[in-house]
VMD Tcl script that draws the C-alpha trace (Angstrom):
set ca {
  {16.97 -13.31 13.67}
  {17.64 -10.52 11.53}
  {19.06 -6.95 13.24}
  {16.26 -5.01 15.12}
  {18.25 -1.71 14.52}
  {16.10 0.05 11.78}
  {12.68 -1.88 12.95}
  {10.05 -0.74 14.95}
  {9.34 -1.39 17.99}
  {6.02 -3.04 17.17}
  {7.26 -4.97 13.75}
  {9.82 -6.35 16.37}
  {6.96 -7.68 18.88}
  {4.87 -9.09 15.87}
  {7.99 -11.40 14.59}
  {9.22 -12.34 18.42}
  {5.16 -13.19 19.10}
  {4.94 -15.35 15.80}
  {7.04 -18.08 17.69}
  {4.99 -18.56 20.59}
  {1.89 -19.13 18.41}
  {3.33 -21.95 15.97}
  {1.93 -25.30 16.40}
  {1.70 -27.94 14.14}
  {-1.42 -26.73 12.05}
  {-0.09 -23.57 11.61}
  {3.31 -24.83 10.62}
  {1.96 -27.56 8.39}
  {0.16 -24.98 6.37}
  {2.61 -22.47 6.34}
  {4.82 -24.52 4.36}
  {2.90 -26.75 2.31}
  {0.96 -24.31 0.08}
  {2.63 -25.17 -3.70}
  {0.54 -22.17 -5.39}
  {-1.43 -24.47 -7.09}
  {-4.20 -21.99 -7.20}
  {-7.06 -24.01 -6.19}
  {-7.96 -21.78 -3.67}
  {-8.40 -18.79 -5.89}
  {-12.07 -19.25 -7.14}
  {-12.73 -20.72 -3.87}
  {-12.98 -17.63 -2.50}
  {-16.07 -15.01 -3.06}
  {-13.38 -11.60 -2.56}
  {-11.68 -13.05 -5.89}
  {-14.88 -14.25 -7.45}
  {-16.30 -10.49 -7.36}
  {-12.85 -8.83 -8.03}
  {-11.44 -11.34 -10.75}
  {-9.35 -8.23 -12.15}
  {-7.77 -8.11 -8.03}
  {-4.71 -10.71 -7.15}
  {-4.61 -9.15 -4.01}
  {-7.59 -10.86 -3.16}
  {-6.50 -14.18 -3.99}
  {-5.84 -16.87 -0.73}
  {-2.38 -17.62 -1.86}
  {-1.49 -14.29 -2.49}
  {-2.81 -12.65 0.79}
  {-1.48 -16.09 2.76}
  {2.24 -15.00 1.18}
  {2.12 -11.83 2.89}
  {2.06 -13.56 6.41}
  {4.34 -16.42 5.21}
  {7.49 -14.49 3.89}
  {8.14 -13.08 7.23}
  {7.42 -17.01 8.64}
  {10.02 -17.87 5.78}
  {12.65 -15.30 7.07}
  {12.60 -15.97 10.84}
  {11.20 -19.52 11.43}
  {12.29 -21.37 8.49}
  {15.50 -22.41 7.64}
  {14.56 -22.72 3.57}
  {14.36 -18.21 4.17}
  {17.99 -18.46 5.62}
  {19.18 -20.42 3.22}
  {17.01 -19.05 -0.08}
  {15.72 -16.52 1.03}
  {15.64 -14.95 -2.87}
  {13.86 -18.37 -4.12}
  {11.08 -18.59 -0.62}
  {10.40 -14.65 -1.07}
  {11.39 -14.33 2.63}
  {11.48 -11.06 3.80}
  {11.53 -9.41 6.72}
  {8.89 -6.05 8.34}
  {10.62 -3.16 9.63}
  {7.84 -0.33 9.68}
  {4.29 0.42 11.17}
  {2.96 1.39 8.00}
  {3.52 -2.84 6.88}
  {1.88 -2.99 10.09}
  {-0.75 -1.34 8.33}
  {-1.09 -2.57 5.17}
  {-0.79 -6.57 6.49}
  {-4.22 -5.62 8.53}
  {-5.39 -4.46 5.69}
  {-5.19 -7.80 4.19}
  {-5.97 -10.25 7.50}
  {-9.03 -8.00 8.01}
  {-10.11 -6.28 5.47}
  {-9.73 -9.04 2.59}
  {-10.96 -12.11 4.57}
  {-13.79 -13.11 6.52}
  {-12.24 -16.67 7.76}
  {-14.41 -18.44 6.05}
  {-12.51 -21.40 5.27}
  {-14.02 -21.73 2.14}
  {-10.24 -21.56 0.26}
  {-9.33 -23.91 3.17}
  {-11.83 -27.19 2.07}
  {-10.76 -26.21 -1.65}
  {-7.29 -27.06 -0.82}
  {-5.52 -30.27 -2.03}
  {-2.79 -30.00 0.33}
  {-4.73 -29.59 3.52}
  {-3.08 -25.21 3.85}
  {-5.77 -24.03 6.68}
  {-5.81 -20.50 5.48}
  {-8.27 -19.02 8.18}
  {-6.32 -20.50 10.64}
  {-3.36 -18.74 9.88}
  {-4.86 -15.48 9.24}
  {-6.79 -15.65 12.35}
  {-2.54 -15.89 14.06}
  {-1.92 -12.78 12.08}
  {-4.98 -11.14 13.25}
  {-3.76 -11.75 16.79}
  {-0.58 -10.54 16.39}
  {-1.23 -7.23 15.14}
  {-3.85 -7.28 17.98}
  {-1.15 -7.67 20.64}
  {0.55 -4.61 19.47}
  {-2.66 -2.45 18.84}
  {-3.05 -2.64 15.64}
  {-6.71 -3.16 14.25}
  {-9.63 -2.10 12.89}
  {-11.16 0.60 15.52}
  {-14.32 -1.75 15.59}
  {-12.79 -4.55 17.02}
  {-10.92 -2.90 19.50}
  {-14.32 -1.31 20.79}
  {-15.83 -4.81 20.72}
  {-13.35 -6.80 22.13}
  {-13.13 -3.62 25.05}
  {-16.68 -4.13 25.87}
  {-16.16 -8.02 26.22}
  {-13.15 -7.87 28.22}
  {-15.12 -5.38 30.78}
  {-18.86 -5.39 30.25}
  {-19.17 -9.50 30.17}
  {-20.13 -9.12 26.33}
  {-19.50 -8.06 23.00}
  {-22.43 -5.30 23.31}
  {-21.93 -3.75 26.18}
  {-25.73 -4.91 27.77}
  {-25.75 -3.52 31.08}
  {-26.67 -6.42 33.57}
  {-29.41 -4.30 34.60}
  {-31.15 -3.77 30.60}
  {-30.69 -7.46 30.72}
  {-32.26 -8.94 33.09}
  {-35.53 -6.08 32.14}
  {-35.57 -7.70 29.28}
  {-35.93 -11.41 30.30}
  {-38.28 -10.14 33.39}
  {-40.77 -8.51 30.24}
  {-40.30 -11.03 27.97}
  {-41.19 -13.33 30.69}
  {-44.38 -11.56 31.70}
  {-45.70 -11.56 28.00}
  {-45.49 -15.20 28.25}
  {-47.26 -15.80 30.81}
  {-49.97 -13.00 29.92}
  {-50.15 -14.54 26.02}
  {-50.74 -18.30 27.40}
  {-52.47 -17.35 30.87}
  {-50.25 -20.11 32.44}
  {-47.71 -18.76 35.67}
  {-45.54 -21.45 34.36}
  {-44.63 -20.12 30.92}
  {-41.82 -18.27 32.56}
  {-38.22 -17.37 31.55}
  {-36.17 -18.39 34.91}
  {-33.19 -16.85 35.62}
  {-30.72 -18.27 38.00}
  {-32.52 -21.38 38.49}
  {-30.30 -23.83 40.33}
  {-30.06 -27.48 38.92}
  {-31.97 -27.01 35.62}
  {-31.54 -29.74 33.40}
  {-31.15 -27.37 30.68}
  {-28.78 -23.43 30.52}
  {-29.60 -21.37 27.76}
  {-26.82 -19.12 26.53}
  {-27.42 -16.38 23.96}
  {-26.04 -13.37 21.46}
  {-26.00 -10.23 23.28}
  {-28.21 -9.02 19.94}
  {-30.72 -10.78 21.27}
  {-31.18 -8.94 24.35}
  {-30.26 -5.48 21.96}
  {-32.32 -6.10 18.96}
  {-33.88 -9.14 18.68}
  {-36.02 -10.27 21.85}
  {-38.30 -12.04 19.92}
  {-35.99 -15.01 19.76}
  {-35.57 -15.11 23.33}
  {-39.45 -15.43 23.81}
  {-39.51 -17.51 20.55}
  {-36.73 -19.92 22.33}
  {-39.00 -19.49 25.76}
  {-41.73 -20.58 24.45}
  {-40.46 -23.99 22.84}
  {-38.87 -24.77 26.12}
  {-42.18 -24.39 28.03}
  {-44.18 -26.49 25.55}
  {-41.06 -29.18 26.07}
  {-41.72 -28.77 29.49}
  {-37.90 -28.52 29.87}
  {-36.24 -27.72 33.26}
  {-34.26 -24.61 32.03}
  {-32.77 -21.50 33.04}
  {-30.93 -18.51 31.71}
  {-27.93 -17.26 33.60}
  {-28.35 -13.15 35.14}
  {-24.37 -13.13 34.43}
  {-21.82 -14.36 31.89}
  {-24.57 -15.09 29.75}
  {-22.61 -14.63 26.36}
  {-21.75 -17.50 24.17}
  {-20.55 -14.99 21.89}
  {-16.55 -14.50 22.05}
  {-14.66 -11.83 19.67}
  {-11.41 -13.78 20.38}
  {-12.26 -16.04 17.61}
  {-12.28 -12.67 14.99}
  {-9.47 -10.70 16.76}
  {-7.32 -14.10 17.51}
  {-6.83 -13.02 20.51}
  {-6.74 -16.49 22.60}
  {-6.98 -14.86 25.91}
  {-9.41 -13.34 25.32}
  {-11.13 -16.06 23.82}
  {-10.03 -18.23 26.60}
  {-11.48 -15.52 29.24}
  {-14.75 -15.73 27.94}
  {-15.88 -18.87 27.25}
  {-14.17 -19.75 31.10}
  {-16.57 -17.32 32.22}
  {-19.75 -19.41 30.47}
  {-18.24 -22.78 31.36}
  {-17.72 -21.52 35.52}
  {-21.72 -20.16 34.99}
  {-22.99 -23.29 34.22}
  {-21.02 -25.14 36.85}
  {-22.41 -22.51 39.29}
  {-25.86 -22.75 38.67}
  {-25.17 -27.00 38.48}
  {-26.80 -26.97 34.61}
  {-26.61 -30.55 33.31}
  {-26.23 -29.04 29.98}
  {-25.74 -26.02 28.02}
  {-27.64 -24.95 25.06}
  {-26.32 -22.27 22.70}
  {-28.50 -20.54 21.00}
  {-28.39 -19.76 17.07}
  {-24.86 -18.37 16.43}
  {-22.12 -19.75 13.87}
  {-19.19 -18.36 15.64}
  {-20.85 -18.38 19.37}
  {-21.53 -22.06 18.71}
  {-17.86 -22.74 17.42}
  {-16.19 -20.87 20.12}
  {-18.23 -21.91 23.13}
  {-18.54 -26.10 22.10}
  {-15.26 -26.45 20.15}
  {-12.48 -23.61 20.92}
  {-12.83 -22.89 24.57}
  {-12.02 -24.98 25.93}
  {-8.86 -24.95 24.38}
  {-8.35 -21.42 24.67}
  {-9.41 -21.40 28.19}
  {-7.02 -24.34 29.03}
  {-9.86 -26.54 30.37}
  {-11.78 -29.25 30.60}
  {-15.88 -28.95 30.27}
  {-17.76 -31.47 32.38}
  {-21.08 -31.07 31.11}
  {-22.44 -31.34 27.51}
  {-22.88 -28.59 25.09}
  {-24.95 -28.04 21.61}
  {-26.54 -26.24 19.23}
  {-30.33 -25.33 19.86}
  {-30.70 -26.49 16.59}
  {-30.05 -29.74 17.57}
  {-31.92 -29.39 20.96}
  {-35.36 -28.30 19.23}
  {-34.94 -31.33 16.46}
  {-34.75 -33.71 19.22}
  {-38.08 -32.23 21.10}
  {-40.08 -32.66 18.08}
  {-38.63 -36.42 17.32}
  {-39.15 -37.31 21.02}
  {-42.39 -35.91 20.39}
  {-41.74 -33.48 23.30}
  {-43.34 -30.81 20.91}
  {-45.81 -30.82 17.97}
  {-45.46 -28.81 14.77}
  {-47.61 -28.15 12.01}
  {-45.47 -27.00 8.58}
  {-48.56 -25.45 7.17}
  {-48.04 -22.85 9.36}
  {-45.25 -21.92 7.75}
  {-45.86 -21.89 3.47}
  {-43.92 -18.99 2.22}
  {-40.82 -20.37 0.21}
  {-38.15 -20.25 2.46}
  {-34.34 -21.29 1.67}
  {-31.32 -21.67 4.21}
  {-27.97 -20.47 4.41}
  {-25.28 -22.38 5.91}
  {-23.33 -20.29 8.84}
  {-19.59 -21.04 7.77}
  {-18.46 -21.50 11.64}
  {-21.57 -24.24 11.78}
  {-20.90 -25.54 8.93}
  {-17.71 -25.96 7.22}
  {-16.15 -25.66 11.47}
  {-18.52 -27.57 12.74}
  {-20.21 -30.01 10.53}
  {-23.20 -29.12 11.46}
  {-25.31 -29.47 7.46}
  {-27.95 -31.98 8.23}
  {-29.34 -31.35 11.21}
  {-30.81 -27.17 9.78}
  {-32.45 -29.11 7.12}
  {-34.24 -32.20 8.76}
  {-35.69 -29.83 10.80}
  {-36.70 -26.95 7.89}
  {-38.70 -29.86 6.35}
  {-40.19 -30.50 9.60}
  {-41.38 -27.06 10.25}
  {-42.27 -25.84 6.35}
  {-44.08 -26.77 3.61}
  {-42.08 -25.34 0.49}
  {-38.13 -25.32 1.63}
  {-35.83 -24.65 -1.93}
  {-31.87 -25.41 -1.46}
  {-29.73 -23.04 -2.32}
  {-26.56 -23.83 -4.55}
  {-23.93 -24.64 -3.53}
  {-24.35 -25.53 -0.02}
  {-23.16 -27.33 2.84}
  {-19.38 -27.07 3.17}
  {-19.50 -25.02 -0.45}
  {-21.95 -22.77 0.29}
  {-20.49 -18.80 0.19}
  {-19.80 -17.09 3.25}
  {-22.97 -14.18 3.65}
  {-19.57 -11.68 4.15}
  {-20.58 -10.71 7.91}
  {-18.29 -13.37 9.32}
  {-14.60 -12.94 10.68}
  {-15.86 -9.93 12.41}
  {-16.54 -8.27 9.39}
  {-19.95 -5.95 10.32}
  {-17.63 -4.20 13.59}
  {-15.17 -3.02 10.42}
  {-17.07 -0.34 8.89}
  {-14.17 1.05 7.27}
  {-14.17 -2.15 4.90}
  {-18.28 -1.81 4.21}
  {-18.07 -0.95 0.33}
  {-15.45 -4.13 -0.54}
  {-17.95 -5.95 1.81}
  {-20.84 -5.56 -0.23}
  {-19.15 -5.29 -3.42}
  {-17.83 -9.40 -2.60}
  {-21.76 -9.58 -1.31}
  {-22.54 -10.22 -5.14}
  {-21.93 -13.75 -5.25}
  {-24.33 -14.02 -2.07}
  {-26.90 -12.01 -3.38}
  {-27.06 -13.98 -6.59}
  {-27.27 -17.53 -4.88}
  {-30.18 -16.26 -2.90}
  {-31.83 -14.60 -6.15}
  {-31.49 -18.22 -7.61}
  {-33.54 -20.08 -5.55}
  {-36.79 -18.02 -5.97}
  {-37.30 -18.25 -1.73}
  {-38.95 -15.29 -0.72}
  {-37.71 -15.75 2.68}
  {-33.61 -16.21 4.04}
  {-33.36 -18.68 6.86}
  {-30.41 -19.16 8.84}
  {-28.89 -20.79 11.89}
  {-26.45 -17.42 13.37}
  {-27.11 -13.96 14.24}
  {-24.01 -12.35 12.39}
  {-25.33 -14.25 9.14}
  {-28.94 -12.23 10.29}
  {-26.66 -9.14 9.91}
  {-24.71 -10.43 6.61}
  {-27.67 -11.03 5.16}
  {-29.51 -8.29 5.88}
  {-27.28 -5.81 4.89}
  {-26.43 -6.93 1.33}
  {-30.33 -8.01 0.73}
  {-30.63 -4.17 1.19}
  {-28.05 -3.04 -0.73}
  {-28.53 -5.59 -3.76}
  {-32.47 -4.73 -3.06}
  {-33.55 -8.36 -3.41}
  {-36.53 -7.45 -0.97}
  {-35.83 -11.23 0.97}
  {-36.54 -11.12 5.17}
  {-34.12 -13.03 7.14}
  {-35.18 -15.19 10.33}
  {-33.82 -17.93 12.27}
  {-34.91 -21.50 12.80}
  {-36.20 -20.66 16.54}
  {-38.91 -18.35 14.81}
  {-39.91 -20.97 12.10}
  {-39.95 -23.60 14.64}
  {-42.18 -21.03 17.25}
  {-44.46 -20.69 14.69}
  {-45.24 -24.28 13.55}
  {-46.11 -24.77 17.75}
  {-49.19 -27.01 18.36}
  {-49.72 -25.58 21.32}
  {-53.19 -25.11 23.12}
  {-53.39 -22.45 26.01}
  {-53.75 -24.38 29.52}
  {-56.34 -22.63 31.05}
  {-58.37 -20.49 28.62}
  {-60.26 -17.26 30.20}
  {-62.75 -15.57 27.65}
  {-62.38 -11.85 27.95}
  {-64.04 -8.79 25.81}
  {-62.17 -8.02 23.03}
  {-60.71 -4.45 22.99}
  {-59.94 -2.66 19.97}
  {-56.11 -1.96 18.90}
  {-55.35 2.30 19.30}
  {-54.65 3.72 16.34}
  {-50.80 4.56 16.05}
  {-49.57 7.32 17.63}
  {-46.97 8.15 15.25}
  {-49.39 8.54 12.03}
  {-48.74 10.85 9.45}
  {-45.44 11.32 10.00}
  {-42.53 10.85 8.17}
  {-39.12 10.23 10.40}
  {-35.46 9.65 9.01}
  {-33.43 7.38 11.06}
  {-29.49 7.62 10.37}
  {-27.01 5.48 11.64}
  {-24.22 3.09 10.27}
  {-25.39 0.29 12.38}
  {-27.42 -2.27 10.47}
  {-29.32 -3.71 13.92}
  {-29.55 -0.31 15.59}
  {-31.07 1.18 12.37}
  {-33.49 -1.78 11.97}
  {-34.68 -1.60 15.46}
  {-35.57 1.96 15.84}
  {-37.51 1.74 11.98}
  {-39.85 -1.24 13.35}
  {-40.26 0.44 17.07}
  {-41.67 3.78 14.97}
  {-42.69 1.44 12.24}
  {-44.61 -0.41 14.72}
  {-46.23 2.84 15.53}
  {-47.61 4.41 12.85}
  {-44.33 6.14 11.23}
  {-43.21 6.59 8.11}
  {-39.38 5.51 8.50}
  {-36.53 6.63 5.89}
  {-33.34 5.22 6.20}
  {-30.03 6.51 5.97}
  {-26.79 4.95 6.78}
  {-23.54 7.33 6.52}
  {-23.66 11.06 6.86}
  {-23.76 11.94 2.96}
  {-27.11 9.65 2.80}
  {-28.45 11.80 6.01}
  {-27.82 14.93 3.83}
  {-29.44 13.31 0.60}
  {-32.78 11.77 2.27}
  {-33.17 14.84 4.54}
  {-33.44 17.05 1.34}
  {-35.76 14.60 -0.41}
  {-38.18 13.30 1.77}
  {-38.49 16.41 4.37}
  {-39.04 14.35 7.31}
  {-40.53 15.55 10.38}
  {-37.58 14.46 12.54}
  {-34.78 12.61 12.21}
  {-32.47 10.47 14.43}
  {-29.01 10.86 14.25}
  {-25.77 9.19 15.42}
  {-22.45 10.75 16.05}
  {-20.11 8.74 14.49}
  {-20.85 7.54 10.84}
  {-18.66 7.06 7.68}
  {-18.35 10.14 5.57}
  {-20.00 13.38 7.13}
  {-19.84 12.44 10.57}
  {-23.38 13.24 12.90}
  {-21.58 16.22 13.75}
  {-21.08 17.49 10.30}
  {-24.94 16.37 9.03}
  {-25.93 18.49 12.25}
  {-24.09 21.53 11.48}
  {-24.89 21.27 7.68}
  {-28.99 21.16 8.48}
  {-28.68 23.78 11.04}
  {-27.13 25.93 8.53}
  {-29.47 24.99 5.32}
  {-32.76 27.68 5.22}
  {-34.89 24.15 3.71}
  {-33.88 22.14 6.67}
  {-32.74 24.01 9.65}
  {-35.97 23.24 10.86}
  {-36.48 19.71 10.83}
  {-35.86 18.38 14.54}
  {-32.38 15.91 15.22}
  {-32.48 13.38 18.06}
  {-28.63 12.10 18.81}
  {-28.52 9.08 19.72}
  {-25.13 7.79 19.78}
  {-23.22 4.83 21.80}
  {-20.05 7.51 22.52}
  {-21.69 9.48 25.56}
  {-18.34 11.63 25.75}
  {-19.26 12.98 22.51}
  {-21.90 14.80 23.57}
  {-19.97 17.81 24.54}
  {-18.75 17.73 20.85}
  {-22.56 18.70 19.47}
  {-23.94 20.60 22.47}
  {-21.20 23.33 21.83}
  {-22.44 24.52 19.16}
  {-24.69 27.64 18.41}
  {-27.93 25.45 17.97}
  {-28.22 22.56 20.41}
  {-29.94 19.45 19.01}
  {-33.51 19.31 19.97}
  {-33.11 15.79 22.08}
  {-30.26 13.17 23.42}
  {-30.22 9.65 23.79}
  {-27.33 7.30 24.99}
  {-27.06 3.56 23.40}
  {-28.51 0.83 24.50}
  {-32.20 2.70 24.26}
  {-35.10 0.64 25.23}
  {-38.33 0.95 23.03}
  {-40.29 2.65 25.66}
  {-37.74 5.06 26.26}
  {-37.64 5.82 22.65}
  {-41.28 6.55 21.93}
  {-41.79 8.57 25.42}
  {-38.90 10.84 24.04}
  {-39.83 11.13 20.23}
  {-43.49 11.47 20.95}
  {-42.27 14.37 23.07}
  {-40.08 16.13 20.65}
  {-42.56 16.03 18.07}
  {-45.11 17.38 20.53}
  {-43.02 20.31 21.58}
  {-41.41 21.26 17.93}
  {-45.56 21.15 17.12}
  {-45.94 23.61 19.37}
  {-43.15 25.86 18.53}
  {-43.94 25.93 14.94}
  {-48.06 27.06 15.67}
  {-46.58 29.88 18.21}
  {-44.07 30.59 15.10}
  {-46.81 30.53 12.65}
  {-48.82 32.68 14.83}
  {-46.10 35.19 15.22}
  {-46.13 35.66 11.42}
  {-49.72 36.43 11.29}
}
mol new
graphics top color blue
foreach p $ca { graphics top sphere $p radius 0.5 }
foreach p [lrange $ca 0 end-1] q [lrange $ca 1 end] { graphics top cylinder $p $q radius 0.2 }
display resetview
């Protein structure tokens, strides 16, 4: 190995580390790549930056392999001038090689199946990933993410508390929508023939596919349960490649299950959940699983072929088209299996093209949505996406994982395609034959009218989900909801629309909350529009309430909807009555 004298000390950990982590695989497609260039239009980063080579597989797989060639291969001691070997010295290549194993690839393995001598790309960018982890280098996303796994129990940070609220109320709207005690979410429930793992964004900002997934299960009449703790099939070691990590978490699933005595565990819709939890944990954790996992996907197929459940696909008409999750698909294998069920469950499904193991990643994978620093390169490589979905003339985006629901999303917004994304679990909900058990005629009471009619409310904050739940809670309720989602947007829409309130969180890219606060409180055409924080950094809150003009209300993340409302509904009531005394003041 080459003198450590003029390296640093973290360049020297990254090199010594690199050892430890070569297996065959790795190895094998370390040194067979012949730059052949087969990859290079494989990939969507080069398809929507053709004038880039930095974006090319081979190219961004070089800058991990030189320092392979200089230390662990005996071609970079010998020639090292004709292998490019070469050595890192410096934090600032520290730097700029995360740049490229984050910030240029999403792992989606698409370069990988391209390949006509078998080089596993992903794979070995997902090493790199780890290494620089192991030294504390990354994006500041995934070190907040993989924190709040590591201590929390899940990538989200869901309080054990907020969760099980939210399976007790989802539970009780079952049973209150189909008047039957046994249309119940059970949690805990020793011996069930069925454990039902799921996203923490479930719990966060999507509930309905917890009832959704309830619901199915109780018109199987499946023996199921849902675990109070270690719930998350999720597992942020696959982005960060941090195997213990990954091994830690999917242990903790795996030791649930044997707990509770499941005979099998069921993960719910998620590409890189699925992948982790059925086909890397066990490896990571160093273990064998006794019991058998799979996909819901394939679970909710099999009711309706065993004829368990009953659909009807005219239930479902609008045009619908599916997206293949790269971890379930090109990982996993799993193509056919989405489909036969789509045609079960809808009555006009259009393909997109290319698909299966060539379909284009939706540019949320690899961990990509925690890395808002690399948002504008994300959507800019979103192109290729957003014109495969345009093609198929689907008015609605189906998929099979919750970070595609994100992916998706977020570059349907941006590219303004106007498509909704859902999940098979809602399709399938949907297209239920399913006739109440014991039916109870009762008067029919009118719907209130909104509470939040009339006005107009700006919700700001860089988080796709968070920013999509608050709009439909207010939405829900009579608002008018603009959204903004980095500071300098805050500033723009606050100036246009003159909303009645806004939301704000703390940390956003450009103008931080902070900034947008100070800026309104100093602007005579805005100073008076009320700001809500709510922010997921409670130690920031010192940072705003300094200053000269306090924020008219405070929030920490996770918020539930009722707390929401109750505190909106009463900052609008008070700043109501502040402006009449004002106005009356003036007369």
């Amino acid at each position: 190995m080459s003198s450590t004298n003029t390296r640093s000390y973290k360049a020297q950990k990254v090199i010594e580390r690199m050892g430890k982590k070569l297996n065959r695989q790795i190895v094998g497609s370390l040194v067979a790549c012949v730059h052949c260039g087969m990859c290079t239009n494989a990939c969507h980063y080069v398809l929507a930056n053709p004038d880039d080579p930095t974006y090319a597989p081979a190219y961004k797989a070089d800058q991990i392999r030189k320092f392979f060639k200089k230390h662990y291969d005996w071609t970079g001691r010998v020639l090292p001038w004709w292998v490019k070997a070469k050595s890192l010295y410096t934090d600032q290549e520290l730097e700029d090689l995360k740049d490229t194993v984050f910030g240029k690839c999403t792992n989606c393995r698409r370069c990988s199946i391209n390949c006509p001598m078998g080089v596993d790309y992903a794979t070995f960018n997902r090493m790199a990933r780890g290494l620089l982890v192991s030294v504390g280098v990354m994006p500041e996303g995934v070190a907040v993410v993989s924190k709040d796994q590591w201590e929390i129990g899940n990538q989200m940070g869901v309080l054990r508390e907020d969760y099980v609220d939210t399976l007790e109320w989802l539970s009780e709207e079952l049973q209150g929508e189909w008047e039957d005690p046994a249309a119940t979410i059970p949690i805990d429930k020793v011996d069930a023939d069925v454990v039902y793992s799921i996203n923490p964004r479930e719990v966060k900002y999507d509930p309905r596919t917890i009832s959704d997934a309830a619901l199915i299960f109780y018109a199987a009449g499946e023996n199921w349960t849902m675990p109070s703790e270690c719930w998350d099939m999720t597992n942020f070691g696959l982005f960060s490649g941090d195997d213990d990590l990954g091994g830690a978490v999917a242990v903790r699933l795996y030791e649930k299950v044997k707990e509770l005595n499941g005979k099998k565990l069921v993960i719910s819709e998620c590409g890189h959940g699925y992948r982790s939890t059925r086909c890397e944990g066990p490896n990571w954790g160093k273990t064998d699983v006794s019991f058998p996992m799979e996909s819901s996907v394939i679970t909710m197929l099999r009711y309706i072929k065993e004829g368990r459940i009953k659909v009807d696909k005219s239930k479902n008409t609008t045009p619908v088209t599916f997206h293949d999750s790269c971890n379930n698909a090109r990982s996993c294998g799993l193509y056919e299996e989405p489909r036969e069920l789509l045609n079960l469950v809808c009555s006009d499904f259009r393909e997109m093209y290319p698909n299966r193991s060539e379909n284009y990643c939706c540019t949320g994978g690899g961990g990509a949505m925690s890395m808002s620093e690399y948002t504008p390169r994300r959507l800019k490589s979103a192109k290729i996406k957003a014109d495969q979905l345009k093609a198929t003339g689907a008015e609605i985006v189906v998929t099979s994982c919750h970070n595609c629901v994100d992916g998706l999303s977020d570059l349907i917004r941006h590219y303004k395609l106007g498509m909704p994304v859902t999940q098979l679990v809602n399709l399938v909900a949907n297209a239920l034959v399913l006739e109440k058990k014991v039916m109870v005629p009762v008067e029919e009471i009118p719907e209130p009218a909104a509470d939040l009619s009339g006005y107009r409310i700006l919700v700001a904050d860089d988080e796709p989900d968070f920013v999509t739940f608050v709009s439909t809670v207010l939405e829900d309720n009579g608002a008018t909801v603009i959204r903004a989602y980095d500071g300098d947007s805050a500033i723009t829409m606050a100036r246009k629309e003159k909303p009645h309130m806004m939301t704000l969180d703390i940390t956003m890219p450009g103008k931080s909350g902070i900034e947008v606060f100070e800026f309104l409180k100093k602007d005579p055409e805005l100073q008076r529009i009320p700001v809500f924080i709510i922010t997921g950094k409670p130690e920031l809150r010192k940072l705003i309430y300094d200053r000269p003009v306090p924020p008219e209300g405070y929030m920490d993340k996770p918020i539930t909807e009722e707390g929401l409302l109750f505190n909106i509904k009463q900052l609008l009531k008070i700043h109501h009555h502040q402006e009449k005394a004002e106005s009356k003041k003036q007369t």
